[in-house]
C-alpha positions in Angstrom: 0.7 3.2 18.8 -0.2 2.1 15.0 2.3 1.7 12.4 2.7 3.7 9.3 1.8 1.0 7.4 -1.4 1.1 9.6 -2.3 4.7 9.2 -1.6 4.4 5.2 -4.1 1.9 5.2 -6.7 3.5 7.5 -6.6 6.3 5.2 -6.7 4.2 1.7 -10.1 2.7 3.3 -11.5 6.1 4.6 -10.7 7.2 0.8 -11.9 3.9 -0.9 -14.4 1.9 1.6 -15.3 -0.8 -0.9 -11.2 -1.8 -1.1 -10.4 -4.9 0.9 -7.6 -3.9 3.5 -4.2 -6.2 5.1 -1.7 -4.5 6.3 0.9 -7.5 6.3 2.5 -8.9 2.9 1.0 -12.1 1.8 2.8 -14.3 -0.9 -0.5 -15.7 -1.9 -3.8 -13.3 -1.1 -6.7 -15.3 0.4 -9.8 -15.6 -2.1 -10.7 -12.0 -3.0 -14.5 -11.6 -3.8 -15.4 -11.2 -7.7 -15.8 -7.2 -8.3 -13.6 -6.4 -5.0 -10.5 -4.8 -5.1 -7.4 -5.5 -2.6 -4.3 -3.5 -1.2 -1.6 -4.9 1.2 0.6 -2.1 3.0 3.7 -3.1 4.6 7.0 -2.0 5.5 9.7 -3.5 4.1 12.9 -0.9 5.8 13.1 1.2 8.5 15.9 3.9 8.3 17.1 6.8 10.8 16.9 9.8 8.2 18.0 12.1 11.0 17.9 12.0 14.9 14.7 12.6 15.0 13.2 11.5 11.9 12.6 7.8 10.6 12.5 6.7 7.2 9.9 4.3 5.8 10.1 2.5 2.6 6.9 0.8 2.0 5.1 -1.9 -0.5 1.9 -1.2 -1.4 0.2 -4.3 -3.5 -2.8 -3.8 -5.6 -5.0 -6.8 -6.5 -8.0 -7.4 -8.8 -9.8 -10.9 -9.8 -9.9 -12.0 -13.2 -8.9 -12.8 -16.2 -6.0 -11.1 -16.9 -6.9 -10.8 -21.0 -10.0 -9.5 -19.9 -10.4 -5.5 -21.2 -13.2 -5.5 -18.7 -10.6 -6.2 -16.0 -7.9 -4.3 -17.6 -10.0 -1.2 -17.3 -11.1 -2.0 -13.3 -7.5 -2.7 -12.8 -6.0 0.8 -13.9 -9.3 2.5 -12.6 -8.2 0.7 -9.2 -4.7 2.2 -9.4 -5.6 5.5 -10.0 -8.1 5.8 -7.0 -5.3 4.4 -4.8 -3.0 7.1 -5.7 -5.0 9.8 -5.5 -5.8 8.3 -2.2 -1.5 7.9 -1.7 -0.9 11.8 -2.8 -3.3 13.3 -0.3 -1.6 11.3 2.9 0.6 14.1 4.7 4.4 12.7 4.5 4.4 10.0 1.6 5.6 10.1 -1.8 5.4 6.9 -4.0 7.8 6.4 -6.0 6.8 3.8 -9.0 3.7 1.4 -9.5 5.0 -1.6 -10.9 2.8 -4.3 -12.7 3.0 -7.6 -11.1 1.5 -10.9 -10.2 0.2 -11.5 -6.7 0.6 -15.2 -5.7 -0.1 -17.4 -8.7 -3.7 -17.0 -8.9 -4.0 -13.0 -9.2 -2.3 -11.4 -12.8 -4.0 -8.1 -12.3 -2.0 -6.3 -9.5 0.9 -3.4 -8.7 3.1 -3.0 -6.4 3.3 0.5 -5.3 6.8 1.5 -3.8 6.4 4.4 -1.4 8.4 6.4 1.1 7.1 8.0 4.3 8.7 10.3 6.8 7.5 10.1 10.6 8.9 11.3 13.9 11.9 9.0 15.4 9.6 7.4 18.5 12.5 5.3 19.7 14.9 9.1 20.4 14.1 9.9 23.9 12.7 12.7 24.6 14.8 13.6 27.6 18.0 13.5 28.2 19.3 12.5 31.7 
């Protein structure tokens, strides 16, 4: 069984297969490739909406190299963002909510965090009842 966080991701790389994948947090994102782009997905609460729906609320992180004065990188950066949520409005079941700028780590000025919600069937409710 994969996660949401999982099939938000598989879909982001099916959508953008040059982006560089996790699906964990990371305070501090390995060495990311000059020209590459990353995105972390993770869960970070699990609600019951209903009996037999759960309730996601998810961080997505957005990551690009550089300088972050550069206008070069400025550009890649928003042109980054705006492929991820065209990739994040065509999932089935997720609305984001805000895309935050941020700073991933201490080495990487040029990211978002994306805050997103997702919806999925309650797989812990059983399906029969004795």
């Amino acid at each position: 069984m994969s996660t949401v966080a999982e099939q938000v991701a598989a879909h982001i790389a099916t959508d953008n297969p040059t982006f560089i994948l996790k699906t964990y947090p990371t305070g501090a994102p390995e060495n990311i490739p000059a020209g590459k782009v990353a995105v972390h997905v993770h869960r970070e609460t699990l609600n019951k909406a209903s009996a037999n729906v759960l309730g996601h609320a998810l961080k997505i992180t957005l990551i690009i190299p550089g300088d972050i004065f550069s206008t070069a990188n400025e550009t890649r950066l928003e042109a980054a963002l705006d492929d991820l949520l065209f990739s994040l409005e065509s999932f089935p079941g997720l609305q984001w909510k805000s895309a935050d700028r941020s700073t991933a780590g201490e080495k990487y000025a040029n990211a978002y965090e994306i805050s997103a919600e997702a919806s999925s069937v309650n797989v812990y409710r059983p399906t029969h009842t004795p």
